[in-house]
N, C-alpha and C positions, 0 to 999 in steps of 0.2 A: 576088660577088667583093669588094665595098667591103667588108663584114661581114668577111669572112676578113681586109681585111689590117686593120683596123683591131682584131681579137683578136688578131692576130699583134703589134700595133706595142703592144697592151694587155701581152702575154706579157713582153715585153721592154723596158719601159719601167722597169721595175724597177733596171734598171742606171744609170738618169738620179738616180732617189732615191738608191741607193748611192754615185753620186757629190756630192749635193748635201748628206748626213751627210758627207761625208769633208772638204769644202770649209768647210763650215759649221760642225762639231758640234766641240769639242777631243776627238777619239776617240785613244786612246793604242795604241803599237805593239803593247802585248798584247793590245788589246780587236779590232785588225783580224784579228789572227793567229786570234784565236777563232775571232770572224766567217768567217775563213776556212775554218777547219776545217767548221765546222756547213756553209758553200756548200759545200764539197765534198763533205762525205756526202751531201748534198740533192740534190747532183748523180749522185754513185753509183747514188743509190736511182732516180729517175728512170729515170738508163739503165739499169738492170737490169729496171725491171716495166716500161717504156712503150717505151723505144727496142730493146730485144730481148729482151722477154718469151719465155718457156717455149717458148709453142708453133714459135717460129722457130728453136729450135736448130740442127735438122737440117736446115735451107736451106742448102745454100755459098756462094749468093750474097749470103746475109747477110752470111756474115763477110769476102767478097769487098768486099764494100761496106766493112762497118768498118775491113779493113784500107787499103782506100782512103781512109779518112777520117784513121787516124794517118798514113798515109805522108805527107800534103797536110799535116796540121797540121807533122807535123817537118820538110819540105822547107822550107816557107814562115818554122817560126821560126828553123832554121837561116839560112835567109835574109837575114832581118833580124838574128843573130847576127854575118853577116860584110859586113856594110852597115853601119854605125854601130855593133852593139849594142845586142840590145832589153834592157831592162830587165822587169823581174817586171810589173808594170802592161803593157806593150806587148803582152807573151806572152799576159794572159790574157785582154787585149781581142783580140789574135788568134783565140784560143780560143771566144770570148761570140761573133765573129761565125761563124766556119765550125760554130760549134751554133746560132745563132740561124735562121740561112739553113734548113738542113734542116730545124730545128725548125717553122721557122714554116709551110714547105710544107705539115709533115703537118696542122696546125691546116688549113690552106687544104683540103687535100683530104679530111679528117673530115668538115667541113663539108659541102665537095660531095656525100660519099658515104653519110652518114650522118645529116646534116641539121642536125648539130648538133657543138660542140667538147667534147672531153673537160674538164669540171671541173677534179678531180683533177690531171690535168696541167698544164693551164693556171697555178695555185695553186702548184704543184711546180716549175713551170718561176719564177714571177714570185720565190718566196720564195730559189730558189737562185742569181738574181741580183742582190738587193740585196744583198749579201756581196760576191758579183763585182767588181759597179760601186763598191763602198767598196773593196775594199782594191788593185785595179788603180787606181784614183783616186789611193790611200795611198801606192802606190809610185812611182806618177809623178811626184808630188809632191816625195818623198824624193829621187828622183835628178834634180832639176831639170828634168825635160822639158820641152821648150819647145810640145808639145803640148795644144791645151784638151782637159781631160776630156769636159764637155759636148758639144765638138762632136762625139768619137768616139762616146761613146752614140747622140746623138740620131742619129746618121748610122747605127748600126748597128741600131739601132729602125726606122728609116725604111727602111733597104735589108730589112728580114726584113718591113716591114708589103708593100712589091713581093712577094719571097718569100711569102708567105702567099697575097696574090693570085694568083700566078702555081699555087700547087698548086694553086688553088679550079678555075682556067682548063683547068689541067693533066689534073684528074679528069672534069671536062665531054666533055674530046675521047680521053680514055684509057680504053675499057671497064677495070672491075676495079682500076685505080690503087687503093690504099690506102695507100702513101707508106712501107710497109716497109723500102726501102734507101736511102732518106733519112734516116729513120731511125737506121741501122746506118752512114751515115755520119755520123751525127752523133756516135753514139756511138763510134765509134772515135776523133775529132778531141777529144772532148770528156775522154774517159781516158786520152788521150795528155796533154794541156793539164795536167790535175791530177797525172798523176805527173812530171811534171820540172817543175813552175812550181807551183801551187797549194799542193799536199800540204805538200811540201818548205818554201816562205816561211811557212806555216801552223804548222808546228811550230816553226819557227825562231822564230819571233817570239810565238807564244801561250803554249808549254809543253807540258809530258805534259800538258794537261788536253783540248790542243785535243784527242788519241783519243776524248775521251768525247766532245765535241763532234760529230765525225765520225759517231759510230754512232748520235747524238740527229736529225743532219740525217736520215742515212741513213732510220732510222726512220720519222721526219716523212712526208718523199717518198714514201717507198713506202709507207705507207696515204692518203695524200693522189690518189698516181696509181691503187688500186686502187678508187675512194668510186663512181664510174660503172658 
């Protein structure tokens, strides 16, 4: 269980370095908008080979689940839309966490079930959050949030390394568990988050070049989550 969450709090620590280039480094608005692009393909690719691979098409509850996963993500940013107003940064740390939580379960329960964490995605999941953590950092920034960047990562590292544990716990007392609709919730949360927050600030701020960035990320991820 300690092992699970501590690859899960490894998975996602990534978005602490993204914030600490954004803090640190003079990174300009074209070079985060890239950044961003490339995390979003990375992230594409991801949930297309890992979070609802081929063989689960024809499940319903799969897509029961993902579409459980956008409706939560848009309920919630709505939410914070008519509460103050989130900003582009607040959206997509929204985002990093309702995919971290699921994410880190299924790390937790590979573990349990199969003895071991997937590489590939682990690598997939870490590379398509240092983008994340820079340019939700970038935009907090921009609109003065009185929020610390640091503490929302490390808080969302910290709650997905619980999450990790908790699949590991999960798959122990659940014959068959293999974390399939955590999964598919994640990916539904997660391609909701990129198309009205990610995608969108990504072009805007990078240019036509972020598309090619996009299909580079895309790329990347998916032979990275296929290497196991």
């Amino acid at each position: 269980m300690l092992s699970a969450g501590l690859w899960a709090f490894v998975a996602e620590s990534s978005l602490i370095v993204g914030a600490f280039v954004a803090q640190n480094l003079q990174v300009s608005r074209r070079r985060v908008g890239e950044a961003m692009g490339f995390g979003a393909g990375a992230m594409i690719g991801a949930l297309a080979y890992e979070l609802i691979p081929d063989s689960r098409v024809s499940d319903i509850q799969i897509w029961l689940s993902f579409g459980a996963g956008a409706l939560v993500f848009y309920g919630l940013d709505s939410a914070l839309e008519r509460h103050g107003g989130a900003n582009v940064g607040q959206t997509i740390a929204l985002g990093a966490l309702l995919d971290g939580i699921p994410e880190s379960m299924v790390i937790g329960i590979s573990l349990a079930v199969g003895g071991s964490v997937s590489l590939g995605f682990l690598v997939a999941v870490f590379v398509s959050n240092v983008p994340e953590g820079l340019s939700a950092t970038s935009a907090m920034a921009g609109s003065n949030s009185e929020h610390n960047p640091y503490a929302i990562w490390i808080g969302i590292a910290v709650i997905s390394a619980l999450a990790g544990a908790a699949g590991y716990a999960i798959a122990n007392q659940a014959a068959g568990a293999d974390g399939r609709y955590v999964q598919a919730f994640a990916g539904g949360a997660v391609l909701t988050m990129l198309a009205s927050s990610m995608m969108p600030e990504a072009f805007e701020e990078g240019g036509r070049v972020v598309a090619l960035l996009t299909a580079l990320g895309f790329a990347i991820a998916a032979v990275l989550t296929t290497l196991d």
